[in-house]
N, C-alpha and C positions, 0 to 999 in steps of 0.2 A: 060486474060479476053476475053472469047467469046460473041461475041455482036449480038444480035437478030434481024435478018433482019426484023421483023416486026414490030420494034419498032414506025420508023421513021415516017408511016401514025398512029399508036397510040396518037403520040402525035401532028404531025399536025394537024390532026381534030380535036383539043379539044382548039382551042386559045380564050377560050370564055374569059380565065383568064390570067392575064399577062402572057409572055411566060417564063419569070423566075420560075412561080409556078411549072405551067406546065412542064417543065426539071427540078424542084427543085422532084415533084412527081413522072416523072419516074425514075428518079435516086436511089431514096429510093425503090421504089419496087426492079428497078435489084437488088442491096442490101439487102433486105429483101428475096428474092425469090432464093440469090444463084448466079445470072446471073452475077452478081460481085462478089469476094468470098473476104475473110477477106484476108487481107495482099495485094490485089491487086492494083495496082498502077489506078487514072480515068486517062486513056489519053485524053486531052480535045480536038482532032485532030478527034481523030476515035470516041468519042462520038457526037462531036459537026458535023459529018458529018453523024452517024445513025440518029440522030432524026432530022437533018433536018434544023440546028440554027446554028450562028455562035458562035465563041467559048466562049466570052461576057457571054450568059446567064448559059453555064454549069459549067464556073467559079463561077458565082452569086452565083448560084443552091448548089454547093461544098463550097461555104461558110456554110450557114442555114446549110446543114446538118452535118457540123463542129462543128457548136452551137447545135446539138442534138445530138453530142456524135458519129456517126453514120461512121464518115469519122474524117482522120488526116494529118493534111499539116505537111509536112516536110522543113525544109529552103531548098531551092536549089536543092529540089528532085522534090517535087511535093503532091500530095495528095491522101493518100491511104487510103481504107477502109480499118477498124480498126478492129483490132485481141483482143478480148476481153479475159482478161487470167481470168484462174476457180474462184480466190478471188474476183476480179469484181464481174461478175456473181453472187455468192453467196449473195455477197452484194446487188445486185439488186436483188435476188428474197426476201430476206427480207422484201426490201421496197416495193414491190409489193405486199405482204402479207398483209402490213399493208393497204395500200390505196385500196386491193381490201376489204380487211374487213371493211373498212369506207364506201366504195362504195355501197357496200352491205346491210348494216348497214341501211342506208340513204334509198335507194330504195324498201327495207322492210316497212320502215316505211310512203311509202304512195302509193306503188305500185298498179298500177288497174287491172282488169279481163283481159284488154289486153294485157300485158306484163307480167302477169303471163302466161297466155295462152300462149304467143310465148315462154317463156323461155322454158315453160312443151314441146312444139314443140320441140327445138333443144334438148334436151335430149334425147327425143323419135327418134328422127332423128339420134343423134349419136350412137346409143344402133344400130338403122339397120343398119350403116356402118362398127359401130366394127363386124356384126352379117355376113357381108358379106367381111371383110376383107380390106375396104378400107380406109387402114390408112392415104393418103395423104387428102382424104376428112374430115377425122374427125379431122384432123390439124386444117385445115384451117376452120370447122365449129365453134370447141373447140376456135379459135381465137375470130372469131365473134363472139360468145356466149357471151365471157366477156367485149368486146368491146361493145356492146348493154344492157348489165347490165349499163355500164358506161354514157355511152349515156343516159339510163332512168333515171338515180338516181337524173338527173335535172339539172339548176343554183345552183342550193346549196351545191355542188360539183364541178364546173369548174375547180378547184385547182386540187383536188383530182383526178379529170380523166386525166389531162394534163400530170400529173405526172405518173399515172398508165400505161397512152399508150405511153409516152417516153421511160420511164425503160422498156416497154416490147419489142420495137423496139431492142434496148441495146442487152437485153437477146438474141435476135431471131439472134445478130452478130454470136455467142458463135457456132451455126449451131450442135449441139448437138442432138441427138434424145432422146428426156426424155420419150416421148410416141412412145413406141416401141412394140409391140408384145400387143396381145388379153387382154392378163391379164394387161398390166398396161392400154391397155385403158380403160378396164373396172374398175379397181378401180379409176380410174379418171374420169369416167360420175359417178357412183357410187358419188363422192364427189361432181360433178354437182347437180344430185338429191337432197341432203343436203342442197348444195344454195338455192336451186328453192324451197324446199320444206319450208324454213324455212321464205322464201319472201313472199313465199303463205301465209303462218300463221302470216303476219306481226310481227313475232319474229325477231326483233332489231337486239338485243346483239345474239342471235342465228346464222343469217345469218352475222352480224362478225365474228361469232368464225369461223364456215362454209366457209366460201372468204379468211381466214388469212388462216386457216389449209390445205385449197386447195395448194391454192400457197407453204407453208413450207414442204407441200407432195411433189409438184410438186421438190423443191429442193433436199428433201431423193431421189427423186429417180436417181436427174442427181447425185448424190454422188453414188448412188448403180450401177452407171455405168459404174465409171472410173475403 
């Protein structure tokens, strides 16, 4: 596990929120971002001296993200982020199919000019980074994008997005590159368009089929990789 010396003021500056959140949150990013990698043991010694805490809050921290699936205590070992094996995975991109097509579904059905307009933005936006090559940026835009579908879709939804943005934490263990090379990004903004297009049109049951078929794409293609 290599630990990022800039971690440590990242997270001192931010004690607006108990300091549990606050290492419960960077822990999930190194996690999320790699900086931890699946199978690797948290030492709560050298983390709880990078960010600045004593070792109290990064144990707290490694609990919560125990309850998200994210990290694994072992008796007498200690607790490692979690190696996600291919049946997992499959299984969660299922359920993300579904909950993104509910997601979708929902936010169709009362979407306004301003959140269509952004959504039409980040497609347009990802079209110039696949145009220019920048696959780490369209990751991470490609991220956001469905994460602010979720966000929109309202209270009438809470369920359904909790669920959407757990399982896709889950997935992101797997560290697989599903969107690799020009052509799959492109037929993955390609399926973006679809959502947006069918949200635009306040087509319901359209922008479900469009949010399920994205995701059950997104799974053809971690299978057209192995």
């Amino acid at each position: 596990m290599e630990l990022d010396q800039d971690t440590r003021p990242h997270v001192a500056l931010r004690r607006q929120r108990p300091l549990v959140l606050e290492v419960r949150d960077e822990l999930e990013r190194m996690i999320l971002h790699g900086d931890i990698a699946p199978g690797d043991r948290l030492n709560e010694y050298a983390l709880a001296e990078q960010l600045g805490v004593s070792r109290a809050p990064v144990r707290e921290a490694a609990r919560s993200l125990e309850r998200e699936g994210l990290v694994t205590a072992v008796a007498n070992e200690g607790v490692y982020v979690r190696k996600l094996g291919l049946e997992d995975a499959l299984q969660l991109y299922d359920l993300r199919a579904l909950m993104a097509g509910h997601l979708c579904a929902v936010l169709a059905s009362h979407a306004d000019a301003a959140i269509k307009a952004e959504l039409r933005g980040c497609v347009a936006h990802m079209d110039s980074l696949i145009g220019s090559g920048d696959e780490p940026g369209y990751f991470e835009l490609n991220l956001a994008f469905h994460d602010r579908i979720a966000e929109a879709a309202g209270p009438n939804a809470d369920r359904a997005r909790a669920l959407y943005i757990a399982f896709g934490k889950e997935v992101r263990l797997l560290r697989r590159r599903v969107l690799d090379g020009a052509a799959s990004l492109t037929q993955s903004n390609e399926e973006h368009d679809r959502i947006v297009a069918a949200i635009e049109a306040g087509d319901v049951e359209g922008a479900r089929k469009a949010g399920a078929w994205h995701h059950e794409n997104g799974k053809k293609r971690l299978l057209d990789r192995l």
